[in-house]
Residue frames as qw, qx, qy, qz and C-alpha x, y, z in Angstrom:
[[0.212, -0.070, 0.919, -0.324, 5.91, 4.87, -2.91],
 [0.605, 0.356, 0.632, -0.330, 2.30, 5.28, -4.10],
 [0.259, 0.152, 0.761, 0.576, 1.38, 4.28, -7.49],
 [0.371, -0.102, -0.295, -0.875, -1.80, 6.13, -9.77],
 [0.630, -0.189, -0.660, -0.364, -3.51, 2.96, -8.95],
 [0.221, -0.386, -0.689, 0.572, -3.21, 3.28, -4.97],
 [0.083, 0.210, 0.282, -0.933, -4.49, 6.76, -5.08],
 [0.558, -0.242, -0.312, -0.730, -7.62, 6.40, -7.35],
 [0.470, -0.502, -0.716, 0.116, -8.82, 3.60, -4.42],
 [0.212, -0.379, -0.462, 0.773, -8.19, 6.39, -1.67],
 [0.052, 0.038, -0.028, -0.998, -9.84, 8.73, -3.94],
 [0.366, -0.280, -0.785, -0.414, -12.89, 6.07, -4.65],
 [0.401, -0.360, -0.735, 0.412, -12.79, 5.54, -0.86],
 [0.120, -0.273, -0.369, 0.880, -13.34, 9.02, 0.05],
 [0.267, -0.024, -0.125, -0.955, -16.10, 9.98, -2.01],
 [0.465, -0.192, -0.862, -0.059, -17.70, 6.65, -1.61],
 [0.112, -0.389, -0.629, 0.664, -17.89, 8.02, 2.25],
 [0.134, 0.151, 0.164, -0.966, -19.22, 11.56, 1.01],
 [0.490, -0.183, -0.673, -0.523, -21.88, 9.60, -1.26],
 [0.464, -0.410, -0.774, -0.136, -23.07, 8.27, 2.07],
 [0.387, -0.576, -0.500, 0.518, -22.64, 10.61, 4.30],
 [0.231, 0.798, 0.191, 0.523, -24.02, 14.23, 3.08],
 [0.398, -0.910, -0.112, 0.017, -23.21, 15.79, 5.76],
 [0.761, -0.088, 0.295, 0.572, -19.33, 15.35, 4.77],
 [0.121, 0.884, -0.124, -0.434, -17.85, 18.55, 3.36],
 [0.618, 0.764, -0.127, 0.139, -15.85, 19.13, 0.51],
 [0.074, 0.744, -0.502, 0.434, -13.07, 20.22, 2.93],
 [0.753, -0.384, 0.492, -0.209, -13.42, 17.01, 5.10],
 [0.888, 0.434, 0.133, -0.078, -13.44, 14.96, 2.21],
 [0.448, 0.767, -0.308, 0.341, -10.23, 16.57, 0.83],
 [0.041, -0.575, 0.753, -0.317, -8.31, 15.75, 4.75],
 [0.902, -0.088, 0.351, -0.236, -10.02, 12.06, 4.58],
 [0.642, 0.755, -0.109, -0.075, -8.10, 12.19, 1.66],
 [0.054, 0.722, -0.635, 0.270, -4.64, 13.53, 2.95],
 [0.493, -0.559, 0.536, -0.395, -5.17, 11.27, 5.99],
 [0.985, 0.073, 0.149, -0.046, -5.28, 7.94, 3.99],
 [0.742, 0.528, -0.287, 0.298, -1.70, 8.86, 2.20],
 [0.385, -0.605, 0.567, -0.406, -0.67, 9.15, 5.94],
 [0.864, -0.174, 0.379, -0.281, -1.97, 5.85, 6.74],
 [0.850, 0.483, -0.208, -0.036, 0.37, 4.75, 3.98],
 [0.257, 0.709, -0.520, 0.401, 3.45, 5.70, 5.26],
 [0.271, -0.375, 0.740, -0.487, 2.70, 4.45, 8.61],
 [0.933, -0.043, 0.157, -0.320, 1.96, 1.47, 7.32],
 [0.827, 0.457, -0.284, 0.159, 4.96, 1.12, 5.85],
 [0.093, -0.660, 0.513, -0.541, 6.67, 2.30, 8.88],
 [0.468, -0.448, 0.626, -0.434, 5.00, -0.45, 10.71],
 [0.875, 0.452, -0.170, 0.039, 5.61, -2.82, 8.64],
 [0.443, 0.510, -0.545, 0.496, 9.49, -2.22, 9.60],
 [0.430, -0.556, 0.419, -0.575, 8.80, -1.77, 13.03],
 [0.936, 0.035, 0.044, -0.347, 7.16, -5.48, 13.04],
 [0.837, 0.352, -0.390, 0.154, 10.08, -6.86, 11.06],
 [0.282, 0.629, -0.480, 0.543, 12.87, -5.44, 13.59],
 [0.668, -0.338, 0.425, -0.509, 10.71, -6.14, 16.70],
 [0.971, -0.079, -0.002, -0.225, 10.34, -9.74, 15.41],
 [0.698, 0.560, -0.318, 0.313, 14.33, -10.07, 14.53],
 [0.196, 0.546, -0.623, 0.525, 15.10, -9.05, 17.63],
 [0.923, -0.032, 0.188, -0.334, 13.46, -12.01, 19.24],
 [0.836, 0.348, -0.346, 0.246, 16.44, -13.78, 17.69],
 [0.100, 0.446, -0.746, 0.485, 18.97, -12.35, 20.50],
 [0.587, -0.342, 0.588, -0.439, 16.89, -13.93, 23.12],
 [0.966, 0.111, 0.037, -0.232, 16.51, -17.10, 21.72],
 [0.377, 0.684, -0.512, 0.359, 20.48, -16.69, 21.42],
 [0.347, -0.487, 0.584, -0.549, 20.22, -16.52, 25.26],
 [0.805, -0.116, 0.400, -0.422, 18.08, -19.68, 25.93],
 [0.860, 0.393, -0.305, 0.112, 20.13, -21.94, 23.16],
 [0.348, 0.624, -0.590, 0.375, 23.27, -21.06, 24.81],
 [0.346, -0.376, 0.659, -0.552, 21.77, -22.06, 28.59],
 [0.933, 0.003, -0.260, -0.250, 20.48, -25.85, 27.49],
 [0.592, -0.551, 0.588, -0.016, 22.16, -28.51, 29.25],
 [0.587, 0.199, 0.724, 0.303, 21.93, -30.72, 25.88],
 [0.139, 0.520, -0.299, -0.788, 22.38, -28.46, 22.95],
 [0.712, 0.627, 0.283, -0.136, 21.50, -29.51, 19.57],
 [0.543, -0.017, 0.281, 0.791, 24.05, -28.98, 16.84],
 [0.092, 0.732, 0.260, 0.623, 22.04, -25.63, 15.95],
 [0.498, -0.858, -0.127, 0.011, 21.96, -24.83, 19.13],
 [0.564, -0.499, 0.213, 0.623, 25.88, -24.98, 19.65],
 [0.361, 0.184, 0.374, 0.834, 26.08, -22.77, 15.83],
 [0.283, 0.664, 0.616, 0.315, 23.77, -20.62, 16.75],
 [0.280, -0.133, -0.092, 0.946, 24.02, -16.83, 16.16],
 [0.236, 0.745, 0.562, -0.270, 21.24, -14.63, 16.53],
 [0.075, 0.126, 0.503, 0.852, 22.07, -12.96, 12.42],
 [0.087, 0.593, 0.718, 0.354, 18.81, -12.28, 12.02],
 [0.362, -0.859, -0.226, 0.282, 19.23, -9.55, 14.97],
 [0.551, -0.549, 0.259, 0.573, 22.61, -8.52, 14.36],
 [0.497, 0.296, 0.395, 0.714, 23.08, -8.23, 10.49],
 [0.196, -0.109, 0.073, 0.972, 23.98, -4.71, 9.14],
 [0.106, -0.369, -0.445, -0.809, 20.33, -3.92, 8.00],
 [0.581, -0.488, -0.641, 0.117, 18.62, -4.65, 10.95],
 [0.661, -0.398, -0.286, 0.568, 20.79, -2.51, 12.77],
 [0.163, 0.138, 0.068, 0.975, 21.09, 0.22, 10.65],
 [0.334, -0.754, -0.410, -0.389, 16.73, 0.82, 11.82],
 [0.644, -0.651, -0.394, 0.086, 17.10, 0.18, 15.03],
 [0.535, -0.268, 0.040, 0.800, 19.84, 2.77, 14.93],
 [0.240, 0.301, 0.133, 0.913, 18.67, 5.20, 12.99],
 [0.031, -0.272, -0.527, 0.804, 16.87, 8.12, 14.82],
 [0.173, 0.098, -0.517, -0.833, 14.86, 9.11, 12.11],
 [0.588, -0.106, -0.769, -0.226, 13.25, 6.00, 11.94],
 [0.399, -0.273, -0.772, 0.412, 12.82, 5.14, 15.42],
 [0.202, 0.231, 0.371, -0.877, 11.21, 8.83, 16.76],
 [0.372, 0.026, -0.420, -0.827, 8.53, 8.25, 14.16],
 [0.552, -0.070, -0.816, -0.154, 8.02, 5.07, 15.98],
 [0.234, -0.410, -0.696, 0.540, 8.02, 6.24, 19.11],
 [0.133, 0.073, -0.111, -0.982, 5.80, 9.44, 17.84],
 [0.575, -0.042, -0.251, -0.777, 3.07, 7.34, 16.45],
 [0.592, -0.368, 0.526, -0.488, 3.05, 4.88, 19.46],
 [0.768, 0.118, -0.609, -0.162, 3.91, 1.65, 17.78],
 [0.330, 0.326, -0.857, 0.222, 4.96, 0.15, 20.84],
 [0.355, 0.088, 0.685, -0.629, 1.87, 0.40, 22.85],
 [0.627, 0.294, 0.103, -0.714, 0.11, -1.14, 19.97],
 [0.759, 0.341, -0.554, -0.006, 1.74, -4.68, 19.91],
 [0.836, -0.500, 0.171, -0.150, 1.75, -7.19, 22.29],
 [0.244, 0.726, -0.610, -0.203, 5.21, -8.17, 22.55],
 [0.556, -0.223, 0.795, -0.090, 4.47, -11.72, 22.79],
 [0.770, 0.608, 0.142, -0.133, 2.70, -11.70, 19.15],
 [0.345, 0.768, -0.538, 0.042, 6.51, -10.90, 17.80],
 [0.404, -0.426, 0.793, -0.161, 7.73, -14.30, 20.00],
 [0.741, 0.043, 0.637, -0.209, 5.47, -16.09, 18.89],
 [0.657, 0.743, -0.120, -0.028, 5.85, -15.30, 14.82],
 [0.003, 0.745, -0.665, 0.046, 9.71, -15.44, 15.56],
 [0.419, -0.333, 0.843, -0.057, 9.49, -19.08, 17.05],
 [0.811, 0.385, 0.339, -0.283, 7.63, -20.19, 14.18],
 [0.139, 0.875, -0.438, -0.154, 9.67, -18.43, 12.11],
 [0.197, -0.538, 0.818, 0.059, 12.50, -20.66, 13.24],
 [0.803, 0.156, 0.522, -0.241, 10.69, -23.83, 12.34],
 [0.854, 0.511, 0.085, -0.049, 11.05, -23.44, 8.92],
 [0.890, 0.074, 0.293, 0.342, 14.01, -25.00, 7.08],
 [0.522, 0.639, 0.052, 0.562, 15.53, -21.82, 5.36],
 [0.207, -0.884, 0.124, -0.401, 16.28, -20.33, 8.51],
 [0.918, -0.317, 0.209, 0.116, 18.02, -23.28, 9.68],
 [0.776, 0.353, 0.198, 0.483, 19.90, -23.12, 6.68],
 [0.084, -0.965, 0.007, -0.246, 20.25, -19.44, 7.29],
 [0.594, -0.775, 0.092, -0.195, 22.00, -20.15, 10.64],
 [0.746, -0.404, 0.467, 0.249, 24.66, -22.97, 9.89],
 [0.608, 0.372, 0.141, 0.687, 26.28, -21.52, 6.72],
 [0.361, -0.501, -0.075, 0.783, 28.00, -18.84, 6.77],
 [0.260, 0.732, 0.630, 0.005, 26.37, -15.68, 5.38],
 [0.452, 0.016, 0.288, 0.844, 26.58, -12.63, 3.33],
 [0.196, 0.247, 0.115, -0.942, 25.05, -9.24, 2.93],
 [0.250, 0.080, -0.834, -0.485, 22.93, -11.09, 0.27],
 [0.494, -0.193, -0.810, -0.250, 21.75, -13.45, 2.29],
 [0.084, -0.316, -0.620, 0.713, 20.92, -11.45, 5.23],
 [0.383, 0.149, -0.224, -0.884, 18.65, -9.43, 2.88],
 [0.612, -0.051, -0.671, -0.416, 16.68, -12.74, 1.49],
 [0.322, -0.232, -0.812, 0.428, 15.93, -13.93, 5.34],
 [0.060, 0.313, 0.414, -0.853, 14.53, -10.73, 5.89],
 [0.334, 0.194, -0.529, -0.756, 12.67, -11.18, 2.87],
 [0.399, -0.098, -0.909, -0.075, 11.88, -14.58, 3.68],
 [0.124, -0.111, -0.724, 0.670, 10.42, -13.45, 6.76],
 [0.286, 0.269, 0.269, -0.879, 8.52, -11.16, 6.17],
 [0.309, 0.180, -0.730, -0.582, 6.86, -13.23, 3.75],
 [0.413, -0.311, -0.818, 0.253, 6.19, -15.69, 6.45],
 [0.050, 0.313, 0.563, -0.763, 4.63, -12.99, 8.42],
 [0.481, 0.115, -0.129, -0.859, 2.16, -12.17, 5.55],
 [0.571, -0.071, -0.800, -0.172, 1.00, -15.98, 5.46],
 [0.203, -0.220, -0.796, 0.526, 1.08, -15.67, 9.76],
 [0.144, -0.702, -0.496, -0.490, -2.39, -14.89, 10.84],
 [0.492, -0.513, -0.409, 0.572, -1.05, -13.34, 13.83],
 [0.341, -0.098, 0.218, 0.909, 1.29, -11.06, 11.82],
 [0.070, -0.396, -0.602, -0.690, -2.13, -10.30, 9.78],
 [0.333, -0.755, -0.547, -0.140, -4.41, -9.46, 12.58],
 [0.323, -0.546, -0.126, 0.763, -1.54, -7.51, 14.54],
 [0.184, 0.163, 0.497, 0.832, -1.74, -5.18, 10.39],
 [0.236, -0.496, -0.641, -0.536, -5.34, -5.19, 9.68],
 [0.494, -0.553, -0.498, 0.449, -6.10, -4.05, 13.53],
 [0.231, -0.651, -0.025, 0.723, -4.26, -1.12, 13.79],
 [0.213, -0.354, 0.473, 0.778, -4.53, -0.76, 9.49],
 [0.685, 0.431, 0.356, -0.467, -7.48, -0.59, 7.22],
 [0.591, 0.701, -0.136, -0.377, -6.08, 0.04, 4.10],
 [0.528, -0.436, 0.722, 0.099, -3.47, -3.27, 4.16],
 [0.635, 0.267, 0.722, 0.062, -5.17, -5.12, 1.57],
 [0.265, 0.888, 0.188, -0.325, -5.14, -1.96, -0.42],
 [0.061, 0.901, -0.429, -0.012, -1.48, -1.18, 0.08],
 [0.973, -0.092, 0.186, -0.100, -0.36, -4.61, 0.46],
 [0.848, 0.461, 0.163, 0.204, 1.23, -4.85, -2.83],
 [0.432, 0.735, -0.044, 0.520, 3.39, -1.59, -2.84],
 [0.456, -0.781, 0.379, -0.196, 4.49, -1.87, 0.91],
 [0.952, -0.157, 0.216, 0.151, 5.96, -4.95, -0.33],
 [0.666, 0.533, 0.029, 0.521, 7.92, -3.59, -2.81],
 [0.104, -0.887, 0.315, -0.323, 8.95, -0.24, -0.89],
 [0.755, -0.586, 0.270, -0.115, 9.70, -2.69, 2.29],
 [0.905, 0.265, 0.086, 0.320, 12.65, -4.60, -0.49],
 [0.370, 0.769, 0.169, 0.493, 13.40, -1.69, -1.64],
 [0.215, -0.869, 0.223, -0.386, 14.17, -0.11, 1.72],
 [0.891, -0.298, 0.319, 0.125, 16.27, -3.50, 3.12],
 [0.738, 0.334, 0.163, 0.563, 18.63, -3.13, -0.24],
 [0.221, 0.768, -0.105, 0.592, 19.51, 0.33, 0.50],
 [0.379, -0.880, 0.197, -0.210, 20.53, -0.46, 3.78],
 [0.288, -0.703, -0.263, 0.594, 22.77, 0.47, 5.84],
 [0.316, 0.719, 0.170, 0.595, 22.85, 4.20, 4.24],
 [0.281, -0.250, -0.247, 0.893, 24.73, 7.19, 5.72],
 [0.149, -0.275, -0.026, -0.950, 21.66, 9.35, 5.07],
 [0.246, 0.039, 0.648, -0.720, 19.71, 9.83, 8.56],
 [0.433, 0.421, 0.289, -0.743, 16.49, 10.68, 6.74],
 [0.049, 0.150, -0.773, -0.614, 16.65, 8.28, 3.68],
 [0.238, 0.410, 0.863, -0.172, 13.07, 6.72, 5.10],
 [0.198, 0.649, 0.140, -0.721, 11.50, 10.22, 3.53],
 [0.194, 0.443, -0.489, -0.726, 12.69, 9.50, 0.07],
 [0.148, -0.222, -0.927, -0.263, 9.88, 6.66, 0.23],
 [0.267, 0.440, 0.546, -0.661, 7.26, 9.04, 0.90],
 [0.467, 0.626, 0.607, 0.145, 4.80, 9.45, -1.73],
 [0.340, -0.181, 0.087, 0.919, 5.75, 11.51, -3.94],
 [0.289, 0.413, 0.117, -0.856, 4.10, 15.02, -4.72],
 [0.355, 0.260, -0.561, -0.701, 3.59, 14.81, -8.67],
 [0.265, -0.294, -0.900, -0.183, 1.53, 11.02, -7.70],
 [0.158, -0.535, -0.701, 0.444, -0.79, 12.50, -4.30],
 [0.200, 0.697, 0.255, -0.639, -1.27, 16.06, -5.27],
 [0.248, 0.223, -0.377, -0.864, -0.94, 16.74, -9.14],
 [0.317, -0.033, -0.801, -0.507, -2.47, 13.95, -9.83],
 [0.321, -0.389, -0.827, 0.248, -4.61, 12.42, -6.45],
 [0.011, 0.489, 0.355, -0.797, -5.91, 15.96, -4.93],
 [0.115, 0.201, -0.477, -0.848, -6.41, 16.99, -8.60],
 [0.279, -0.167, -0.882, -0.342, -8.66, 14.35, -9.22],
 [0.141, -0.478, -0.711, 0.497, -10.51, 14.24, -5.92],
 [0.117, 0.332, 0.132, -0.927, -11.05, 18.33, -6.71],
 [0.259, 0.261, -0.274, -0.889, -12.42, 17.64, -9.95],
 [0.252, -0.321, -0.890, -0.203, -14.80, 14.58, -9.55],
 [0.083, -0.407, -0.383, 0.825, -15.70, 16.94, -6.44],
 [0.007, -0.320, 0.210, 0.924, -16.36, 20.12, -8.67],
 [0.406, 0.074, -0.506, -0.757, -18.04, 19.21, -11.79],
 [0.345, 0.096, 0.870, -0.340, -20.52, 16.87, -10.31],
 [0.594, 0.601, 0.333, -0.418, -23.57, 18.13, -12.61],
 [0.214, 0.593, -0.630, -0.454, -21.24, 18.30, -15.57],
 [0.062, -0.266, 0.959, 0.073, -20.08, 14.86, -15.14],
 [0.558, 0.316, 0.647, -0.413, -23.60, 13.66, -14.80],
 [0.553, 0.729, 0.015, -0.403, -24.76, 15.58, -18.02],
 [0.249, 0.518, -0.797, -0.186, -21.72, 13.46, -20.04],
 [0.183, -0.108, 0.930, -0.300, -23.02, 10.27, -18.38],
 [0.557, 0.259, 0.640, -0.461, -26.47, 9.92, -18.73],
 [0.483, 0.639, -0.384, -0.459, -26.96, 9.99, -22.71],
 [0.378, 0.347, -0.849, -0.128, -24.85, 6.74, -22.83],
 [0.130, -0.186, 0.923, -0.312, -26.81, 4.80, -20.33],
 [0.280, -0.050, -0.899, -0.333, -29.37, 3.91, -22.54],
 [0.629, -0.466, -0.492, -0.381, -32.02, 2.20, -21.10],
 [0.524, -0.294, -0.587, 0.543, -30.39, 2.34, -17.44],
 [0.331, -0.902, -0.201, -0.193, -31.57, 5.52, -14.72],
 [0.415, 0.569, -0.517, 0.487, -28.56, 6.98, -13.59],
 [0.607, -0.376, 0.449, -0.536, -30.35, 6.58, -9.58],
 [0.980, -0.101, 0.029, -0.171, -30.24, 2.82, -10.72],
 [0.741, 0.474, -0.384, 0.281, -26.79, 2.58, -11.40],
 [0.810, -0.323, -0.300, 0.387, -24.35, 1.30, -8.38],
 [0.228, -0.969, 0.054, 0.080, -22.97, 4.09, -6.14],
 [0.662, -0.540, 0.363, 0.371, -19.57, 2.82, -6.73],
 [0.501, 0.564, 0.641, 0.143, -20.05, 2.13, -9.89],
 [0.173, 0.970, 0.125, 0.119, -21.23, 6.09, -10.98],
 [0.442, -0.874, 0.043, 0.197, -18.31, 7.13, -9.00],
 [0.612, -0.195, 0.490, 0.590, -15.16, 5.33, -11.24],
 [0.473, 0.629, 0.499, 0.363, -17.26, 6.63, -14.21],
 [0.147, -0.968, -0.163, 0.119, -16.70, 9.95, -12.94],
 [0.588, -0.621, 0.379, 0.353, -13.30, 9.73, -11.72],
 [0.700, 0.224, 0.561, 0.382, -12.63, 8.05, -15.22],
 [0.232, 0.886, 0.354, 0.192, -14.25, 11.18, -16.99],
 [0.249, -0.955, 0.050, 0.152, -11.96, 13.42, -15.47],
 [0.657, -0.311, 0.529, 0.438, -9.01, 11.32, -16.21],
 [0.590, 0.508, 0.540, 0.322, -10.27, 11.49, -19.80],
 [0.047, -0.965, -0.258, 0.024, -11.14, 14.92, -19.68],
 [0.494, -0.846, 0.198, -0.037, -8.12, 16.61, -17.19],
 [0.471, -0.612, 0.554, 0.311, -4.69, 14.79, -17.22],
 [0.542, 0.705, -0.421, -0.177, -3.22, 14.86, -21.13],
 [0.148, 0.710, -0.687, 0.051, -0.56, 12.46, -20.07],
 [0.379, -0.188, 0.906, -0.026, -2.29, 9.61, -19.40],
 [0.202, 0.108, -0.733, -0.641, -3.73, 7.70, -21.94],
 [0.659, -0.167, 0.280, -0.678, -6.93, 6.92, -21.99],
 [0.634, 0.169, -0.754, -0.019, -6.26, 3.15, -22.87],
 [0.398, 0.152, -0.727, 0.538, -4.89, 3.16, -19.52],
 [0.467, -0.144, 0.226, -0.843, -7.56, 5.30, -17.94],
 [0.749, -0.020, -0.289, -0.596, -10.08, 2.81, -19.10],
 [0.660, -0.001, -0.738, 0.140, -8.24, -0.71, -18.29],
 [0.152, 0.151, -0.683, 0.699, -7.34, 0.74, -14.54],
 [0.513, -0.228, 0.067, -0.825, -11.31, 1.61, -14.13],
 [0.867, 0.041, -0.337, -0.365, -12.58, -1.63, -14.98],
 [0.645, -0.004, -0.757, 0.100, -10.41, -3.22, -13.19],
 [0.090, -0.122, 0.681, -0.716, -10.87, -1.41, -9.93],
 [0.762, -0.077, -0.343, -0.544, -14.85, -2.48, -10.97],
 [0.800, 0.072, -0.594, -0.044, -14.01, -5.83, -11.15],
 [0.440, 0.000, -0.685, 0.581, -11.66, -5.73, -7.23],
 [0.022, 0.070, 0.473, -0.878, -14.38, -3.25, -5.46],
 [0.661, 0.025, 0.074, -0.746, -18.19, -2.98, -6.63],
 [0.764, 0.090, 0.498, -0.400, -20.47, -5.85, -7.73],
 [0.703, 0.098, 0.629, 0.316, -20.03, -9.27, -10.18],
 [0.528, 0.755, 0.364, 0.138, -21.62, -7.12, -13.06],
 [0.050, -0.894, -0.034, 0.444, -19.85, -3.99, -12.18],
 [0.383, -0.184, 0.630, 0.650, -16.51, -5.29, -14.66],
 [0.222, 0.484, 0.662, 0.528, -18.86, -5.34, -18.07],
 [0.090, 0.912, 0.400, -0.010, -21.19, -2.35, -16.95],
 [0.174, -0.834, 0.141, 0.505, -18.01, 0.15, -16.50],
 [0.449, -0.324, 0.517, 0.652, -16.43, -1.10, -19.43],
 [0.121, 0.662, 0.613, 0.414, -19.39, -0.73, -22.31],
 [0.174, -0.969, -0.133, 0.112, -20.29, 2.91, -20.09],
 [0.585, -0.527, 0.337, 0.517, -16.45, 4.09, -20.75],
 [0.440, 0.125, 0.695, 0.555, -16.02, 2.71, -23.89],
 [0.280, 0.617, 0.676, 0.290, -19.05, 4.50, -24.66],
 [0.348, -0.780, -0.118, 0.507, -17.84, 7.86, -23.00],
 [0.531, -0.166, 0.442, 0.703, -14.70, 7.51, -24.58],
 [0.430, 0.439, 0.655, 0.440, -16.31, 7.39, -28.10],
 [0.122, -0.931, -0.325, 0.108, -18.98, 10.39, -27.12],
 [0.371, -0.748, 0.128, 0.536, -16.01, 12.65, -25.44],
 [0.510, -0.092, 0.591, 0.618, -13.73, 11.63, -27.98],
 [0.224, 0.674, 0.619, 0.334, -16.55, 13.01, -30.97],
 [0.105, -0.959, -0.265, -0.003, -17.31, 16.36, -28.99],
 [0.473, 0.692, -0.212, 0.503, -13.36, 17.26, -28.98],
 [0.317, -0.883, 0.104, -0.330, -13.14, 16.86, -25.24],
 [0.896, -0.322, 0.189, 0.241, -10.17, 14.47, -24.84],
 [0.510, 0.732, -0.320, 0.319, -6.90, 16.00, -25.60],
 [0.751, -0.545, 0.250, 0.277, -3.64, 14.21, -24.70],
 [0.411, 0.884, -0.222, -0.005, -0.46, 15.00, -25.13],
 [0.482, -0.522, 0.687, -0.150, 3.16, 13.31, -24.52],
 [0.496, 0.026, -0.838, -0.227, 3.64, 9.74, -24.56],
 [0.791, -0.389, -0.263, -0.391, 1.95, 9.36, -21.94],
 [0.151, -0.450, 0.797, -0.374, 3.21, 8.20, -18.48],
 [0.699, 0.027, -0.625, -0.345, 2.36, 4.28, -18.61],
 [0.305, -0.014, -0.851, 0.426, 3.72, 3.22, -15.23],
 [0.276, -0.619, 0.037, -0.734, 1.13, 2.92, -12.72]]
């Protein structure tokens, strides 16, 4: 589920804290860690929760079409699919899925009138109309639920019920969208526990995420003593706390994991630069890198091996 490029933010994020708070252990640090690739999962969990809660907002609205005294012509075709189709049903059926929900208290942490009100918007728009009065196919029960949830990242309701109960949304955004497809096309599935095989997997959070964390951790004076040499006319105490930190992280990457390239190392730095520290921060990590590289690269301390794992 998570990508190289979620975990170096959680790992930025966590040392970022320890940088300001000294009093932060190693060993705190290291379950501030853990506790953010939680916060993934049950974000993606509630994420689903959201959709299903809002979908089923479609049977009542079933009810209250059916008791008008002057239908509409949607009103007399409508069927509350959006509730009823086979993916829908397989959540709200499966146990798996549903103790986790009722484990990590999603329901006392959502007004259920925020899920009415997204729903009756919902209905407003024109592809749900269209939804309703053709007749409809696994397909196109999938691309409604798609469609929705789209609409719910545009609804600032949908966004304040997320960002409330979720820090790291804007983080994970991108790759709860994809899982959240992903997990709508594989349903309905006859395995109970299929939600698991979108946990993060080991070889991304620990070989590679804990690893890191340990060894930006660890070598702290090292890393320094590689760093300062290239910064020229800059004080390394002048250089942005975030900033110092990717350079690190980078170093290690350079250093520590053979299997990614350091191309890749380098682009992924610069751009977290460019989405988290300051206007300059893009150009200052990429000249300080580049110039790492070169350095590291000279003293014999970059050895990769492989082709290199490219996805990230």
């Amino acid at each position: 589920m998570l990508s190289r490029r979620n975990v170096r933010v959680k790992v930025m994020q966590v040392l970022y804290a320890q940088s300001r708070d000294e009093s932060l252990s190693d060993k705190q640090v290291i379950q501030s860690y853990w506790m953010k690739i939680e916060d993934s999962f049950e974000l993606l969990l509630f994420s689903l929760y959201n959709i299903i809660q809002i979908a089923k907002v479609a049977s009542d609205d079933n009810v209250k079409r059916r008791s008008k005294h002057l239908p509409s012509e949607l009103d007399k075709k409508f069927e509350p699919k959006l509730w009823s189709n086979s993916m829908i049903q397989a959540l709200e059926k499966n146990k798996t899925i549903q103790g986790k929900f009722q484990k990590l208290g999603f329901a006392s942490k959502v007004d259920k009138d925020h899920f009415r009100t997204i729903y009756f918007d919902f209905s407003k728009e024109e592809i749900y109309s269209q939804y309703i009065l053709k007749p409809t196919v696994k397909d196109d029960d999938l691309e409604i639920l798609l469609e929705l949830f789209r609409f719910c990242r545009r609804n600032e309701i949908f966004n304040e019920i997320i960002e409330d109960q979720y820090a790291n949304w804007e983080d994970d955004k991108s790759i709860i969208i994809g899982t959240i497809k992903k997990v709508l096309k594989d349903l309905p599935s006859e395995n109970e526990n299929f939600i698991m095989d979108h946990y993060p997997d080991e070889e991304t959070i620990k070989d590679y995420g804990e690893f890191l964390l340990l060894g930006t951790i660890k070598d702290q004076n090292l890393l320094l003593s590689y760093i300062e040499p290239v910064l020229q006319n800059w004080d390394s105490d002048r250089v942005a706390i975030l900033d110092m930190i990717m350079i690190k992280m980078a170093i290690c990457e350079f250093m520590m994991c053979p299997s990614i390239p350091t191309k890749v190392t380098l682009n992924e730095y610069v751009e977290l630069a460019k989405n988290y520290s300051t206007s300059k921060s893009k150009e200052f990590v990429n000249g300080i890198l580049d110039r790492l590289l070169n350095d590291l690269n000279a003293k014999g301390k970059v050895v990769k091996a492989g082709r290199g794992l490219l996805e990230e």
